[in-house]
C-alpha positions as CSV (number, residue, x, y, z in Angstrom):
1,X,0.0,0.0,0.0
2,X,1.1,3.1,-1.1
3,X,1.2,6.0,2.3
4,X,-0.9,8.9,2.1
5,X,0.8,12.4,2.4
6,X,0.0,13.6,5.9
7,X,2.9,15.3,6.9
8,X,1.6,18.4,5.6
9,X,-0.1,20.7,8.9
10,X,0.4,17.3,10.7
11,X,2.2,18.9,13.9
12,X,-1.1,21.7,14.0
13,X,-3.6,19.0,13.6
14,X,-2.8,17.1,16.5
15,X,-2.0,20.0,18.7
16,X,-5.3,21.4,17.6
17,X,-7.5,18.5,18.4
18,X,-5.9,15.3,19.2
19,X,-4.2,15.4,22.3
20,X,-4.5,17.0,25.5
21,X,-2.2,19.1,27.4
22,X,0.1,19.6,24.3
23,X,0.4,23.8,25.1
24,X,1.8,23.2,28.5
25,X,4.3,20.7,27.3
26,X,5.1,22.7,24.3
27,X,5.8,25.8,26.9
28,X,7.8,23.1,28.7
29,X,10.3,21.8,26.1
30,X,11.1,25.9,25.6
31,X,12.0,26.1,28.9
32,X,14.2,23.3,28.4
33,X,16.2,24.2,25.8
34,X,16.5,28.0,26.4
35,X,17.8,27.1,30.2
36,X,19.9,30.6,29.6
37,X,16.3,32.2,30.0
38,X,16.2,30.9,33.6
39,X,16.5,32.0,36.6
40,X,19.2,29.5,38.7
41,X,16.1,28.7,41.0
42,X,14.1,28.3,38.3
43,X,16.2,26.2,36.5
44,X,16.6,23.9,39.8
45,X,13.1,23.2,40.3
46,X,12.5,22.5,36.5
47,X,15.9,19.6,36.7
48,X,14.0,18.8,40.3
49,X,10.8,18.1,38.2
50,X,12.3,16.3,35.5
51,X,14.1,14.2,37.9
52,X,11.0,13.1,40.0
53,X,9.2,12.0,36.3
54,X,12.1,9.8,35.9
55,X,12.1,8.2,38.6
56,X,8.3,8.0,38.9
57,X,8.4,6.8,35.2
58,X,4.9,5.0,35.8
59,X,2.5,7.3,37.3
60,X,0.9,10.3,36.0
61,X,2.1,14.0,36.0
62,X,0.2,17.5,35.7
63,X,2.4,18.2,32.0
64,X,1.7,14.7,30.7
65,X,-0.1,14.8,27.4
66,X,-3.0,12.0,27.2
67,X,-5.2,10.7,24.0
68,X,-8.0,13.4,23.4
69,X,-10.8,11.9,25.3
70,X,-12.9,12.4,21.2
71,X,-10.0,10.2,19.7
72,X,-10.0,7.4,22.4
73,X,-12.8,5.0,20.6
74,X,-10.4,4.9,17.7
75,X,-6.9,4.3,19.9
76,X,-9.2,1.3,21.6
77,X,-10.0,0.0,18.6
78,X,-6.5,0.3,17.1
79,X,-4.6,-0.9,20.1
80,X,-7.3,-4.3,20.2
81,X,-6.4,-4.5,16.4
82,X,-2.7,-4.4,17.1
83,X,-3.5,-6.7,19.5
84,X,-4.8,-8.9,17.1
85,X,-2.4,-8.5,14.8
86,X,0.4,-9.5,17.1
87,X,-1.2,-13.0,17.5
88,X,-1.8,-13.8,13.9
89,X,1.2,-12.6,12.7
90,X,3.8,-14.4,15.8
91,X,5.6,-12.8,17.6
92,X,9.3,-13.8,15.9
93,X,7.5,-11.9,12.5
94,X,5.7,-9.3,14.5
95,X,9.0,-8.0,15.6
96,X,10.3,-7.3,11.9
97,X,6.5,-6.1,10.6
98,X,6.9,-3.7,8.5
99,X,3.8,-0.8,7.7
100,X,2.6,-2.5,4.4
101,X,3.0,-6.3,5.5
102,X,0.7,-5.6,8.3
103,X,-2.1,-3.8,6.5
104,X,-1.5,-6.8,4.2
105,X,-1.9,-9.0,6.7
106,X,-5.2,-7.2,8.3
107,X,-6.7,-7.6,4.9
108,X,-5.9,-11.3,4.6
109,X,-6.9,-12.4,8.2
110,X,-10.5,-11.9,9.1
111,X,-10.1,-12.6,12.9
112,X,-7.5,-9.2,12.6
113,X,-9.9,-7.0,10.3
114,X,-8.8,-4.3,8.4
115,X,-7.4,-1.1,9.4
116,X,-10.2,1.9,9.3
117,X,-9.2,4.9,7.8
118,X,-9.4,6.8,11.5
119,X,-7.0,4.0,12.7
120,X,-4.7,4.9,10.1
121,X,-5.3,8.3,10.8
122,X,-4.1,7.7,14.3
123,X,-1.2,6.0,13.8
124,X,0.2,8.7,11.1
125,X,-0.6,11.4,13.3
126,X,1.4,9.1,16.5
127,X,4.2,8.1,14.1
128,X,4.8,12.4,12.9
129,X,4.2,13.9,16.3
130,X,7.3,16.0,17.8
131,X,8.1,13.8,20.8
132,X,9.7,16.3,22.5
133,X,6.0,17.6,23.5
134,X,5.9,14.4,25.4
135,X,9.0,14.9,26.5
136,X,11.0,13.0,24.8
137,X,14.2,14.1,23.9
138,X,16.1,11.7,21.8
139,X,16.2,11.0,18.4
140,X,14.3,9.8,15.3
141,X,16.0,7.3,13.7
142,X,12.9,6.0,11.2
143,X,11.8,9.3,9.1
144,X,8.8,7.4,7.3
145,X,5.7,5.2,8.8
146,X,6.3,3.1,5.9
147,X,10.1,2.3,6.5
148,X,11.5,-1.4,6.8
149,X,13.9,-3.6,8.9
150,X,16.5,-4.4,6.1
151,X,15.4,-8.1,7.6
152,X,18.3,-9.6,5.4
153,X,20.9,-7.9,8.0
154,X,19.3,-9.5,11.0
155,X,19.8,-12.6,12.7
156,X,17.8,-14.7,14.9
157,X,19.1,-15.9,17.4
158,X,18.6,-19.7,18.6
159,X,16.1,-20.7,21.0
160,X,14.7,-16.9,21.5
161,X,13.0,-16.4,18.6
162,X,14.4,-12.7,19.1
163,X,16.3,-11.4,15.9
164,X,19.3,-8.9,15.9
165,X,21.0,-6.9,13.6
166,X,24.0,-9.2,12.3
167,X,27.5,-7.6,12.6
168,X,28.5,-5.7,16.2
169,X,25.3,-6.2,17.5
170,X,24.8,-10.0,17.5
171,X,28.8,-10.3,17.9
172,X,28.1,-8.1,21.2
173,X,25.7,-10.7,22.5
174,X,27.9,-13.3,21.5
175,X,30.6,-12.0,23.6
176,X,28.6,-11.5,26.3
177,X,26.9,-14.7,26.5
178,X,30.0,-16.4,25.9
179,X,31.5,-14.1,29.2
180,X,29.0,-14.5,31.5
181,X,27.0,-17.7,30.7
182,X,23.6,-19.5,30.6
183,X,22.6,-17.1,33.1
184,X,22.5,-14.2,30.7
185,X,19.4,-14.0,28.4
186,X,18.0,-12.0,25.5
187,X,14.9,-10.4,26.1
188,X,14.4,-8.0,23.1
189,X,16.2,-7.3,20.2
190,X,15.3,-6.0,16.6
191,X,12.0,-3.6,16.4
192,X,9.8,-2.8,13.7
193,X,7.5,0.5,13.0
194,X,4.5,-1.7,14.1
195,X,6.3,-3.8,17.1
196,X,7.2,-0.4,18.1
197,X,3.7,1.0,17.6
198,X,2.4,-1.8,20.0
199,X,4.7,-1.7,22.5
200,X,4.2,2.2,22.8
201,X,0.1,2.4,22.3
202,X,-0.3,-0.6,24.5
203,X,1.9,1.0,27.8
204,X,-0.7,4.3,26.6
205,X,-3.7,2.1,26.7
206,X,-2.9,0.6,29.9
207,X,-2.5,3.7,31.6
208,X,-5.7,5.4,30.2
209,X,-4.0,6.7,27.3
210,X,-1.5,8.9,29.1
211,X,0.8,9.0,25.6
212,X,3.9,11.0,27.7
213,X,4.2,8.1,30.8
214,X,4.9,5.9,27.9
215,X,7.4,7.6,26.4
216,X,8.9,7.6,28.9
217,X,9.3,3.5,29.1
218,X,9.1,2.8,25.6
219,X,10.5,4.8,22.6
220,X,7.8,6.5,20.6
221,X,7.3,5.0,16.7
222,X,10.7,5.6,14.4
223,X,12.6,6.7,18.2
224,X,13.9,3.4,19.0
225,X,17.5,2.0,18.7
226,X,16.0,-1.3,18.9
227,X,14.8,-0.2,15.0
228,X,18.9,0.1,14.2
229,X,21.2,-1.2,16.5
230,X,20.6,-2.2,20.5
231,X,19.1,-4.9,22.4
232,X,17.7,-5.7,26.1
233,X,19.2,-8.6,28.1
234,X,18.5,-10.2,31.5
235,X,18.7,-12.7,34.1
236,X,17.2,-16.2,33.7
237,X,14.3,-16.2,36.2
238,X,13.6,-12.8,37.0
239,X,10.7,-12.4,34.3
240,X,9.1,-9.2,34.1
241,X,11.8,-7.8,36.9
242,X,14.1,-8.2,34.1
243,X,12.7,-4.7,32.6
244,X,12.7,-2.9,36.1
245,X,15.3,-1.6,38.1
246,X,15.9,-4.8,40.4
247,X,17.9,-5.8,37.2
248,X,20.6,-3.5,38.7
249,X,20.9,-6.1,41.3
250,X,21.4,-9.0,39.8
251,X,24.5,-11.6,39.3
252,X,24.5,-10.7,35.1
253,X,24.2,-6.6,35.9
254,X,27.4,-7.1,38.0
255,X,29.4,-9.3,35.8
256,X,27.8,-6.9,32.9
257,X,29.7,-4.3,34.9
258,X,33.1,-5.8,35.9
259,X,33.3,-6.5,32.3
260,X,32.7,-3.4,30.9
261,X,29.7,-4.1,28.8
262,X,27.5,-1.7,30.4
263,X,27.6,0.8,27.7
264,X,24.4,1.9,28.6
265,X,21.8,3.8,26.2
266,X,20.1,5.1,28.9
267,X,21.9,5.7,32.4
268,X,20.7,6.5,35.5
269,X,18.9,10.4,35.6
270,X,19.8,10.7,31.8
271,X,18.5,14.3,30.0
272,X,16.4,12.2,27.5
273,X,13.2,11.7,29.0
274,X,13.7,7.8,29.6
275,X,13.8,6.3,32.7
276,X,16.8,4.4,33.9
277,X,17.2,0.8,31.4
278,X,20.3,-0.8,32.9
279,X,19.3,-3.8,30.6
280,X,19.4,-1.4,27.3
281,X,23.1,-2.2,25.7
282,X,23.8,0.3,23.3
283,X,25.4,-0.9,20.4
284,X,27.4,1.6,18.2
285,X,27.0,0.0,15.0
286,X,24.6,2.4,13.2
287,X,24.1,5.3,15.7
């Protein structure tokens, strides 16, 4: 399928109409780059506030921009689609889904349904958005909704059904399995435009659409080094834990440490709006 124009007046659109609270962060992020316009105390409490997100990454705040109450039949429906979606297509194939395989696949597969012009509508006006008016402050590595995993550079890696980029990245995890042992495990490598679309509408949708506490979990649409280069390990056992800072604690972290893997994407109080990932190895290759 061939994408429709709609980066034209995109940004005004959305501001207009489709999210809440959008002003206030817009007023926010000028504060943030324009410190110089500061006064020292104000410039304190704004790091003070930033900080307390962070590490508060999962509960509401007064600047957090949420799905406009009008739009939120559509996200529903799109996020149950996704949903869907995700199932039909398996999770090893979701992860390297690229825009026009999964309307292709909506279209084939009755029990997913097709996409709805409003869905579609939603997703091009989540996929163009600034992030920074989340707050959000790294950046976009995918320019286009429709872009694609070059899947003939990744690998997948043996009994994960996870896929990585080949080269540095799955030589990285080589290394590091190899160094630290069966302990070690992969729990996310390669993402997608539409793996990355779920994982980001889903955290949304589980926190009544609150679209900034996600970002600040999950890299919104085209944001994610997962799309180019990086991967998530963690410990064998700790599930979910694995994606929380009791990672930080564990056997792997320290041997991660004492052999100077932890080149971390995002550290501990980082400037970009992402909480703390001290399972997120940053991988050089391509960023």
């Amino acid at each position: 399928m061939r994408r429709r124009d709609f980066v034209k007046g995109v940004a005004a659109a959305v501001i207009g109409a489709g999210f809440a609270g959008a002003g206030f962060a817009s007023k926010a992020f000028a504060r943030w780059i324009e410190p110089y316009a500061l006064t020292p105390d104000d410039y304190s409490d704004y790091i003070r506030t930033y900080l307390d997100k962070m590490r508060h990454y999962d509960e509401p705040h007064k600047e957090d921009i949420f799905v406009d109450e009008r739009r939120y039949p559509v996200f529903t429906s799109c996020v149950q689609r996704l949903d869907r979606l995700e199932r039909t297509a398996g999770g090893g194939q979701f992860q390297l889904l690229a825009l026009d395989e999964a309307l292709s696949t909506a279209h084939d597969y009755s029990r997913v349904g097709e996409f709805p012009k409003a869905e579609l509508d939603l997703l091009e006006n989540i996929f163009y958005f600034d992030a920074t008016l989340y707050g959000f402050y790294d950046q976009k590595h995918m320019k286009n909704i429709s872009d694609r995993v070059p899947v003939a550079e990744t690998v997948k890696v043996p009994h994960s059904g996870i896929y990585l980029y080949g080269g540095l990245p799955h030589e990285t995890y080589q290394r590091i399995k190899h160094d630290i042992g069966d302990r070690v495990i992969l729990t996310s490598g390669v993402r997608g435009v539409m793996k990355q679309f779920y994982l980001f509408l889903r955290k949304a949708y589980d926190h009544a659409g609150n679209l900034s506490l996600a970002s600040r979990s999950l890299a919104p649409p085209g944001y994610s080094f997962h799309g180019i280069s990086d991967f998530d390990i963690g410990q064998v056992g700790l599930g979910d834990g694995n994606f929380t800072p009791r990672f930080a604690i564990t056997e792997v972290y320290r041997k991660l440490k004492e052999l100077d893997y932890l080149n971390l994407r995002y550290p501990l109080d980082n400037m970009l709006g992402v909480r703390y990932e001290p399972w997120h190895i940053k991988v050089n290759w391509r960023a």
